[in-house]
C-alpha positions in Angstrom: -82.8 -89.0 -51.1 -80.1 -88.7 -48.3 -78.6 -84.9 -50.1 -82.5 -83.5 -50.1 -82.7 -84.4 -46.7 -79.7 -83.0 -45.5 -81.0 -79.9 -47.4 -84.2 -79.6 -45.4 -82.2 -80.2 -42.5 -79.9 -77.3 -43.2 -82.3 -75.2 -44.7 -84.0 -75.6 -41.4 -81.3 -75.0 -38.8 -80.5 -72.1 -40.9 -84.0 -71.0 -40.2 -83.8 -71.6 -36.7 -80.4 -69.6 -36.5 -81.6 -66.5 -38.1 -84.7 -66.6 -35.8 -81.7 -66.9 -32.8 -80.3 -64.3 -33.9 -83.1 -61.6 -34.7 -83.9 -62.7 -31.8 -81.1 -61.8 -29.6 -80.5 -58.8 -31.4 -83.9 -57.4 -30.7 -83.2 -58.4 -27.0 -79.9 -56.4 -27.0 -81.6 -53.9 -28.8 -84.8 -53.4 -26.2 -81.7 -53.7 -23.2 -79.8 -50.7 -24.7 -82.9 -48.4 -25.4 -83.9 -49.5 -21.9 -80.4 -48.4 -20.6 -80.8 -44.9 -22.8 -84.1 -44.6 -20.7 -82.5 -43.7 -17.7 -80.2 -40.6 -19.1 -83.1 -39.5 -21.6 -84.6 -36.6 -20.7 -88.7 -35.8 -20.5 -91.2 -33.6 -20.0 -93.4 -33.6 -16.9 -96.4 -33.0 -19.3 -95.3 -36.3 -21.7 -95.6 -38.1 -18.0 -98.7 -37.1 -17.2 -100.6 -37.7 -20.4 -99.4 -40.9 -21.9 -100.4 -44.3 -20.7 -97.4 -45.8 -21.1 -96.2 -44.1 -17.7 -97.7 -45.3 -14.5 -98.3 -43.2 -11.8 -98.9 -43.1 -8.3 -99.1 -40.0 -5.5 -96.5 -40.5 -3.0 -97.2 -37.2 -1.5 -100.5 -35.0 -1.4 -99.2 -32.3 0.0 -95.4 -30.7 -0.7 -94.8 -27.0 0.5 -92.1 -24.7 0.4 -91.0 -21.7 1.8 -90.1 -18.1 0.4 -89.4 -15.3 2.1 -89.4 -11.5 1.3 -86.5 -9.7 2.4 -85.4 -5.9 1.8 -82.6 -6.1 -0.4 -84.5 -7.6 -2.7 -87.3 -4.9 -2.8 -86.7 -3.2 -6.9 -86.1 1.0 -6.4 -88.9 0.8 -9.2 -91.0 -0.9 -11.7 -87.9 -0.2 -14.0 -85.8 -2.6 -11.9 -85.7 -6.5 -11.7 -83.3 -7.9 -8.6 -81.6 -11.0 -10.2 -81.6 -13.8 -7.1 -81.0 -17.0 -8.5 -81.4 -18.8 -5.0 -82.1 -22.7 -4.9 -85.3 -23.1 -2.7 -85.7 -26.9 -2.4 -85.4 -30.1 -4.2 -88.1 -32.5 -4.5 -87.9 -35.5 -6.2 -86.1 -34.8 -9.2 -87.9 -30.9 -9.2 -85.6 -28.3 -8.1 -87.6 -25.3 -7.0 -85.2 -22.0 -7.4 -86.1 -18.3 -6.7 -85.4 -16.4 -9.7 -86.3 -12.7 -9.2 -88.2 -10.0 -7.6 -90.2 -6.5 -9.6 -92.5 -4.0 -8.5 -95.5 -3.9 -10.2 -98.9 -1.8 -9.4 -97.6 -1.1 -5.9 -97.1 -5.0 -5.2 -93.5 -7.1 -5.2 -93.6 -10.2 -6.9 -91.3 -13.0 -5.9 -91.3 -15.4 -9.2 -89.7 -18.9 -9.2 -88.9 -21.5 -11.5 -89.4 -25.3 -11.2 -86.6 -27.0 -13.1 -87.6 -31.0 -14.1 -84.5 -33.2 -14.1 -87.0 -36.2 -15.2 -85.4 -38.8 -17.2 -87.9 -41.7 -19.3 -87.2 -44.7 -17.2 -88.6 -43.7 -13.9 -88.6 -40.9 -10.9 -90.1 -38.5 -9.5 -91.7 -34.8 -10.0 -93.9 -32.1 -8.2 -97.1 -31.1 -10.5 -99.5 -28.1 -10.2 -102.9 -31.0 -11.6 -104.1 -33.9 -10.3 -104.5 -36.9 -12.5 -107.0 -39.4 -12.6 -106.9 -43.1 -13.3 -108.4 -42.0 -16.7 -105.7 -39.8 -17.9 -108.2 -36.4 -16.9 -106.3 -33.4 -15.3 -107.6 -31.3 -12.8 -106.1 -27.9 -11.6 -104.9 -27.4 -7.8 -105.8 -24.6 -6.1 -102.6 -23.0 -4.0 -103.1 -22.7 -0.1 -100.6 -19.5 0.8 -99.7 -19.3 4.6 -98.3 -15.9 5.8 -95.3 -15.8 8.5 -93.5 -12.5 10.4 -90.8 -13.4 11.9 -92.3 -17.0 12.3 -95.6 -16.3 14.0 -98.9 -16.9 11.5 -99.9 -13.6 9.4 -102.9 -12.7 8.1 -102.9 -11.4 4.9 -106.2 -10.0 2.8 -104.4 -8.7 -0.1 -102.0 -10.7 -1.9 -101.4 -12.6 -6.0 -100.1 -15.7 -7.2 -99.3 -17.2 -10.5 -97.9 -20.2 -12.4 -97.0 -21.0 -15.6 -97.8 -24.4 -18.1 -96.0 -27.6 -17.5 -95.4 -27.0 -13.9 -92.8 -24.6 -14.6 -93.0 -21.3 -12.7 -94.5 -19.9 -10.1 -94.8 -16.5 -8.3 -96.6 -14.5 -5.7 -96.9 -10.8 -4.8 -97.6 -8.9 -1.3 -98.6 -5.1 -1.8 -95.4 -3.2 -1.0 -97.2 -1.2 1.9 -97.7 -4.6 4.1 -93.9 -5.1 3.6 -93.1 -2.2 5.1 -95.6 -2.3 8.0 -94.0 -5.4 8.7 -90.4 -4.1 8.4 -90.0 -6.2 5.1 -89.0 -9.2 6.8 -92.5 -11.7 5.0 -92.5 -15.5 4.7 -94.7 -17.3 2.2 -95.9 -21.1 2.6 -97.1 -21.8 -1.2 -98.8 -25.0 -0.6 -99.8 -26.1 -4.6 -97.8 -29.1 -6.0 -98.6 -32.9 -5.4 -95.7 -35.3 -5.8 -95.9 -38.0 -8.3 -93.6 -41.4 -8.8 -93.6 -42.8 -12.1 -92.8 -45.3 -14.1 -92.3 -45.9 -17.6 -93.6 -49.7 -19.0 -93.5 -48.9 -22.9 -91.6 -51.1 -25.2 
């Protein structure tokens, strides 16, 4: 009698150990794939459709500047002008201007929006606005025209941006350039800011 109950007894705190320990190992499991969350890179569009990412606005409203200058005007439509020049950062969205063409008589500034968003959390600037049900809805660009930092109105001009959030670019005909000595600022005026945070398993 006394050796079967000392078998149910240590069949039972052997039970109860190997539930311990599955147990502690999934902890330290979840903790290290929580730690990998915060070097793990993902994509703004992954953020924005999937439920297990909350998100919130923290700002409507996030313009930058570009500005047309003459050494970056192409000789032709054969020509690109490399620029490679770092607009702004927001959030964890760096904004660079990559290059200028001539196109149709109009010179197109295009720009790239690099996404340094990691799983865990942060923050990004997106071209959609999202609603509480996961639906998307496009943003229509405001552009505001500068010379020499007084307000210019301009009746002809293009924009353009790519999927994901990823590129932008807009074009003045070349003959307004000249007419204002080349020297153009551009207010693009498209992108909300969005914190998130990630509350998967």
């Amino acid at each position: 009698m006394k050796k079967l109950v000392y078998r149910i007894i240590r069949a039972l705190f052997l039970v109860a150990f190997l539930i311990l320990a599955l147990d502690y190992s999934g902890k330290v499991a979840k903790e290290k794939r929580y730690e990998s969350y915060a070097t793990e890179a993902v994509d703004v569009d992954t953020i924005a459709a999937r439920r297990e990412y909350t998100k919130s606005i923290l700002s409507l409203t996030e313009p930058f500047r570009i500005s047309f200058q003459k050494q970056w005007i192409p000789e032709d439509e054969e020509h690109v002008i490399d620029i490679q020049q770092e607009i702004r950062k927001i959030g964890d969205t760096v904004v660079t201007l990559e290059k200028a063409y001539l196109s149709r008589g109009d010179v197109t500034l295009a720009l790239s929006l690099e996404h340094h968003t990691v799983v865990r959390s942060g923050a990004f600037l997106y071209d959609y606005m999202i609603d509480k049900d996961g639906a998307q809805h496009g943003i229509t660009p405001v552009l505001k025209f500068y010379s020499r930092n007084e307000p210019l109105a301009v009746d002809s001009f293009g924009y353009g941006y790519g999927s994901g959030s990823s590129s932008v670019s807009v074009s003045i005909p070349l003959e307004i350039l000249e007419q204002y000595n080349y020297s153009i600022d551009v207010e693009y005026d498209g992108f909300v800011l969005y914190g998130y945070e990630y509350t998967g398993d």
